[in-house]
DRENSEFI-739573 format. One line per field, with one value per residue (C-alpha): residue in three letters; residue number from 1; x, y, z. Coordinates in steps of 0.2 Angstrom, whole numbers, plus 5000, padded with zeros to 4 digits. Layout:
<atoms>
resn	c(ala_...) .
resi	c(NUM_...) .
c1	c(X_...) .
c2	c(Y_...) .
c3	c(Z_...) .
</atoms>
This chain:
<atoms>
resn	c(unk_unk_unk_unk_unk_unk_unk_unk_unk_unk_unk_unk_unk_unk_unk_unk_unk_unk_unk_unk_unk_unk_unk_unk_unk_unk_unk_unk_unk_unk_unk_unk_unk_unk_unk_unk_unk_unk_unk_unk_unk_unk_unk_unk_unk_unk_unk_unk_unk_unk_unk_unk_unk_unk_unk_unk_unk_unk_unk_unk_unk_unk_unk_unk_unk_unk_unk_unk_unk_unk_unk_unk_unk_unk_unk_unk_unk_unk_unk_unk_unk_unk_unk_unk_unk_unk_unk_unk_unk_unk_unk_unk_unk_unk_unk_unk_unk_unk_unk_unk_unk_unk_unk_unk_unk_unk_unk_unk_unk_unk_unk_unk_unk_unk_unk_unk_unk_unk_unk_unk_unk_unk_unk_unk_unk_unk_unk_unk_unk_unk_unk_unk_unk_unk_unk_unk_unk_unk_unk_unk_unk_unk_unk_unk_unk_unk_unk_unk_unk_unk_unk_unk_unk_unk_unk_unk_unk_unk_unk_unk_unk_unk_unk_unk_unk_unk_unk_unk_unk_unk_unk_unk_unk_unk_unk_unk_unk_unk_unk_unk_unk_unk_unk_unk_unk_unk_unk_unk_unk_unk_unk_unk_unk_unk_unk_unk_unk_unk_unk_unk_unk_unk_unk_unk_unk_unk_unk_unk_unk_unk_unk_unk_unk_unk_unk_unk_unk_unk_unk_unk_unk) .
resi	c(1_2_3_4_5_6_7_8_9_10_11_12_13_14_15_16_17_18_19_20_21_22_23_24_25_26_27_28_29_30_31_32_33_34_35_36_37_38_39_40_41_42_43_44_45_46_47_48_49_50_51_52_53_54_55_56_57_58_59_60_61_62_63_64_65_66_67_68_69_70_71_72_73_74_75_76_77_78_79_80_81_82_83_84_85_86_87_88_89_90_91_92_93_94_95_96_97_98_99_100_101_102_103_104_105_106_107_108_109_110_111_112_113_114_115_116_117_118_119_120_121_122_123_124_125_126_127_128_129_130_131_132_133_134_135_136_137_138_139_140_141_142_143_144_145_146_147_148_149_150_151_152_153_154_155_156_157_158_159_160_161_162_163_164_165_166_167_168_169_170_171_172_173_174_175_176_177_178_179_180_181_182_183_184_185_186_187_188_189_190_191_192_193_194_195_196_197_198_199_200_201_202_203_204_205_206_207_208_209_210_211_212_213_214_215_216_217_218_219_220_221) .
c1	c(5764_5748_5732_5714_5711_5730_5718_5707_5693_5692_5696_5677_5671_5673_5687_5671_5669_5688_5692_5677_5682_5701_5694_5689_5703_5716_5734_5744_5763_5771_5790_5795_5790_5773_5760_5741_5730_5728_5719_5700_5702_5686_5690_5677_5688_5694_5713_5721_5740_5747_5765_5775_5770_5762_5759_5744_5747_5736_5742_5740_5738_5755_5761_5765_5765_5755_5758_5743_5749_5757_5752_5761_5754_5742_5730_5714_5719_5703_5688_5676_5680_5677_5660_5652_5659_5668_5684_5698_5704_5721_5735_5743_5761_5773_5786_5794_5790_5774_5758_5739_5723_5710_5693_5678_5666_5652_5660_5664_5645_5641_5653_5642_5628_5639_5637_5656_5663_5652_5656_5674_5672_5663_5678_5689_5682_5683_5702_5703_5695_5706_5721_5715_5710_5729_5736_5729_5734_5751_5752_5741_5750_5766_5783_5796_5803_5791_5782_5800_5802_5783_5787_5804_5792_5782_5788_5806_5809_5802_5820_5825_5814_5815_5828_5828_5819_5805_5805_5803_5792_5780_5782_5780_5797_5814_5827_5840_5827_5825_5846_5848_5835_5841_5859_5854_5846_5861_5870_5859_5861_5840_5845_5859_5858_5867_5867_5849_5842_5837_5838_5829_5841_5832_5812_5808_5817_5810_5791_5796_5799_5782_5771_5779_5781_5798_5818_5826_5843_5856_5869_5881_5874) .
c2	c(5234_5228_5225_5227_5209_5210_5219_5209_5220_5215_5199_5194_5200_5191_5193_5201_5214_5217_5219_5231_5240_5239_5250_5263_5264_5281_5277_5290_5289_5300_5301_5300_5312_5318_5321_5311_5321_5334_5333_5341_5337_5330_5315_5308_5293_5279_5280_5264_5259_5250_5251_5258_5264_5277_5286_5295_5310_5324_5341_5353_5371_5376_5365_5349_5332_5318_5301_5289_5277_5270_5260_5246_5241_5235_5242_5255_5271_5280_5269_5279_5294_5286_5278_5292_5306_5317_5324_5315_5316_5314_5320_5304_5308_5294_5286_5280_5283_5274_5272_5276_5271_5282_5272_5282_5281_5279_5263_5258_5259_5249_5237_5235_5227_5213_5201_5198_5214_5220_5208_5213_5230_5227_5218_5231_5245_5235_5232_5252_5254_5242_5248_5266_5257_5249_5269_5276_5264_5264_5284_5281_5266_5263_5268_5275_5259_5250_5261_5259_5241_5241_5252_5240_5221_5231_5242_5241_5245_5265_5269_5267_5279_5295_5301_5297_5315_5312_5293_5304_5316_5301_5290_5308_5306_5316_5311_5310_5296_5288_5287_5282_5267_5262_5261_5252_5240_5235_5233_5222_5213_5213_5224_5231_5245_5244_5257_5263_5244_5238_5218_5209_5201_5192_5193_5185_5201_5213_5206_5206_5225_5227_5215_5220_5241_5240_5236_5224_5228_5218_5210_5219_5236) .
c3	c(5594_5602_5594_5601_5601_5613_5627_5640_5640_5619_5621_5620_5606_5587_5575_5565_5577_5582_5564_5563_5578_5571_5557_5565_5576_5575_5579_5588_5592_5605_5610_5627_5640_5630_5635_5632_5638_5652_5669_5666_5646_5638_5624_5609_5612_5623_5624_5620_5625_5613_5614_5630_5649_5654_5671_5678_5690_5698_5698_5714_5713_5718_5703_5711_5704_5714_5704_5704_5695_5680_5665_5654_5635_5634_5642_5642_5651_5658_5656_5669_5659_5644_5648_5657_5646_5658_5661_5664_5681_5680_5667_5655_5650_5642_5652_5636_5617_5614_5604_5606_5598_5600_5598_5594_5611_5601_5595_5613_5618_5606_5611_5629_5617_5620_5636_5636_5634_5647_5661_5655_5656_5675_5677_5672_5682_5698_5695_5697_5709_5721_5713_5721_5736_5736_5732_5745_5757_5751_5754_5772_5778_5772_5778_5766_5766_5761_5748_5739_5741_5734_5719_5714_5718_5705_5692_5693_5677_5681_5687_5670_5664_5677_5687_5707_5711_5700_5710_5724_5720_5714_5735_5742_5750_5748_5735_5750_5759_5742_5740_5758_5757_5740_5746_5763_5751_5741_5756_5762_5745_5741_5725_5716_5704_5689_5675_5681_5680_5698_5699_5713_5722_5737_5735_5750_5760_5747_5751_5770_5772_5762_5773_5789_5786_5790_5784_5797_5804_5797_5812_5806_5810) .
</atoms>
């Protein structure tokens, strides 16, 4: 399991203050498939990840799932809620079983005394905003094609953790497109599949469909 100190946005402050902070720190564990918090909760704390990956996903009114995006350990999940005390905009569930630390937010504010964490934390918030920047044109831009080949260059390790409609359902494409490009995948020998573990085969033709929009015709077709 991670640490504080294990977390970029930490990274400059002193063992002094990281032990301090470590101290103050509560530790939650959660089994797969649980969930962190809920879209339009309201936290005292900053949610930590320090063991496990998350995702992050919107909920619309007729009950439907819209993925954002997903998390790995370790990592600070929700910093604009955390800083400007608001609700959370998205819900946190565990991909995996997984641990927490809840940080006190009165704790974390205190933390922006320091010149470091605070050029961190800038950094930090501009990281998530280009990763919004990247989802929405993935959604706006991308083929189907590409949006899978993006999702296995990236998080490959997702198709261990939900089954292909719940892949789906996050690329907003149907399970029978998500099988039909998956297979035409390795057939072309740029994946294979093997007990739910995708292995890049050939990067460069993985990284082609996503630059170029589209999945190349083999001769043999």
């Amino acid at each position: 399991m991670y640490e504080l100190k294990d977390i970029p946005l930490f990274s400059g402050l002193s063992e002094l203050h990281l032990a301090e902070l470590q101290e103050h720190i509560y530790v939650k564990h959660y089994s797969k498939d649980s969930i962190v918090f809920y879209e339009e909760d309201k936290s005292e704390y900053l949610h930590v990840l320090l063991e496990g990956d998350v995702k992050l996903y919107k909920t619309t009114p007729n009950g439907k799932e819209v993925y954002l995006h997903g998390m790995s350990a370790p990592n600070a999940i929700a910093l604009f809620p955390a800083l400007e005390r608001v609700a959370f905009p998205a819900t946190c569930a565990f991909l995996t079983e997984g641990t927490v630390g809840l940080l006190p937010l009165e704790k974390l504010h205190k933390c922006l005394e320091n010149l470091d964490f605070s050029l961190a934390m800038i950094k930090a918030m501009s990281k998530r905003m280009k990763l919004l920047e990247n989802l929405l044109h993935k959604e706006t831009i991308f083929s189907s094609e590409a949006k899978i080949a993006d999702l296995i260059a990236n998080n490959a390790k997702i198709f261990q953790h939900l089954r292909n409609n719940e892949i789906a359902s996050i690329l907003n494409i149907t399970p029978e497109t998500l099988s039909r490009i998956l297979t035409k995948l390795k057939k072309e020998e740029i994946i294979t599949i093997d007990d739910h573990i995708v292995t890049i085969v050939n990067q460069n033709a993985l990284q082609d469909i996503i630059e170029t929009n589209s999945m190349k015709k083999s001769a043999s077709n």
